[in-house]
Backbone bond lengths (Angstrom), bond angles and torsions (degrees), N, CA, C in turn:
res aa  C-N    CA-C-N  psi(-1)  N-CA   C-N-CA  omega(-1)  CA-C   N-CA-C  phi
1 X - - - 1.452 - - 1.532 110.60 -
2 X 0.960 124.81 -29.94 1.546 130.60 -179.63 1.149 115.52 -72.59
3 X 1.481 116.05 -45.38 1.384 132.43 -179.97 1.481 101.73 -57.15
4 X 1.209 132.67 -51.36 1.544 144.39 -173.54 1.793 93.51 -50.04
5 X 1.189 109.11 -78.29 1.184 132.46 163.02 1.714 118.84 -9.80
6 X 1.133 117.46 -58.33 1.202 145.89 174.16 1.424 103.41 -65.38
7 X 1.204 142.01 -56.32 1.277 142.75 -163.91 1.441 134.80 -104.33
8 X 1.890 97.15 -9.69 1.208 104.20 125.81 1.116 165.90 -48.48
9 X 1.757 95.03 -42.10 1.233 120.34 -178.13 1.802 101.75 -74.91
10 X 1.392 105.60 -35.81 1.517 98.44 -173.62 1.636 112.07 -93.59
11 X 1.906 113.88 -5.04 1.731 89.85 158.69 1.259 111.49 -91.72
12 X 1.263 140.48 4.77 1.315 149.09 175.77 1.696 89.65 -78.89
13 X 0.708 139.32 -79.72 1.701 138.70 -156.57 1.698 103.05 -70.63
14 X 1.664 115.58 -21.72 1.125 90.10 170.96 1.625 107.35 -88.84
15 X 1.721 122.23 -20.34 1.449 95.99 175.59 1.263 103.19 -67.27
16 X 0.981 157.42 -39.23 1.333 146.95 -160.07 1.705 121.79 -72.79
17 X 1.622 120.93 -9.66 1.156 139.60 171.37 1.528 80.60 -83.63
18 X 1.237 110.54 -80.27 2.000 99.04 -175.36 1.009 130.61 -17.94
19 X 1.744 106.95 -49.75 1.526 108.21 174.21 1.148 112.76 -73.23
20 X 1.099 147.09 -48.65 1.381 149.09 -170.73 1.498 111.96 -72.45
21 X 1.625 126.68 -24.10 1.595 113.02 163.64 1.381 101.62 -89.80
22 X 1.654 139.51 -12.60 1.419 125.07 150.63 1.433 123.58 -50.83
23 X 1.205 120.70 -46.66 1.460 130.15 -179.65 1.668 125.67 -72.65
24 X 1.868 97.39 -16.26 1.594 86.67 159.19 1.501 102.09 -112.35
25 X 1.228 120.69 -31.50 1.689 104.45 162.09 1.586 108.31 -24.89
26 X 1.607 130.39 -73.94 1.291 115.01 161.17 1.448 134.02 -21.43
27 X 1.034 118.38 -65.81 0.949 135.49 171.84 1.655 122.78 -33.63
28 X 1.167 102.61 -62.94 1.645 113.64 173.61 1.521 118.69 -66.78
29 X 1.463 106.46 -31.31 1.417 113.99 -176.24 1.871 89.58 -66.73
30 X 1.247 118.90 -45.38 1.583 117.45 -169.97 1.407 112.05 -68.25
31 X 1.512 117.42 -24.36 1.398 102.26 -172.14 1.664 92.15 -101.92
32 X 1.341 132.82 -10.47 1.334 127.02 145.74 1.849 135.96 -23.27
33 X 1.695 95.27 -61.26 1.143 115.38 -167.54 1.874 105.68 -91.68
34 X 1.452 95.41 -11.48 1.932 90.85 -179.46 2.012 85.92 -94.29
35 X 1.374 131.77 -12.11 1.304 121.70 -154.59 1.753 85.01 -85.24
36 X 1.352 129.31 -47.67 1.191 153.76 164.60 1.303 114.61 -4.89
37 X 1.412 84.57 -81.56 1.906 133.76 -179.21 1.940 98.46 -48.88
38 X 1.185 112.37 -60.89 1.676 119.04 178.33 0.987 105.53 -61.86
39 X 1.474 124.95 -32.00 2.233 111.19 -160.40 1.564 77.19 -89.67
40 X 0.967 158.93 -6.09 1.464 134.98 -144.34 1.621 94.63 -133.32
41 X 1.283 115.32 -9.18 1.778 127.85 165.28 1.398 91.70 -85.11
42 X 1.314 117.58 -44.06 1.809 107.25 -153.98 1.714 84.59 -70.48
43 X 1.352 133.45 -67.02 1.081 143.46 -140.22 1.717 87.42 -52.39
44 X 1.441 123.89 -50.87 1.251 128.40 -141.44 1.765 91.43 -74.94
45 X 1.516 112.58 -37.13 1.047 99.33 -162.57 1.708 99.08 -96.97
46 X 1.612 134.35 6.72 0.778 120.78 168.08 2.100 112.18 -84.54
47 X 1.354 100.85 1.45 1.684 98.04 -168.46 2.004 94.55 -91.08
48 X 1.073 92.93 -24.02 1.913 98.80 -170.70 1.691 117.30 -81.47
49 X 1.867 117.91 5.23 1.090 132.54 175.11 1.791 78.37 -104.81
């Protein structure tokens, strides 16, 4: 009974590590594609000076 107990507790915490390195995997991919998005404004507006 403990053992049950026990290994619950640790696939519960590992889905929840899953979710939480899914949710900044998101995360990074988004501040990726806005970091992108800005160098490629700066560039555009640094060629028009």
């Amino acid at each position: 009974m403990n053992k049950n107990k026990v290994t619950k507790q640790t696939k519960l915490s590992k889905d929840d590590e899953l979710k939480q390195l899914k949710e900044e995997n998101l995360m990074l991919r988004i501040q990726n594609e806005y970091l992108k998005k800005l160098k490629a404004l700066d560039q555009k507006q640094a060629k028009k000076k």
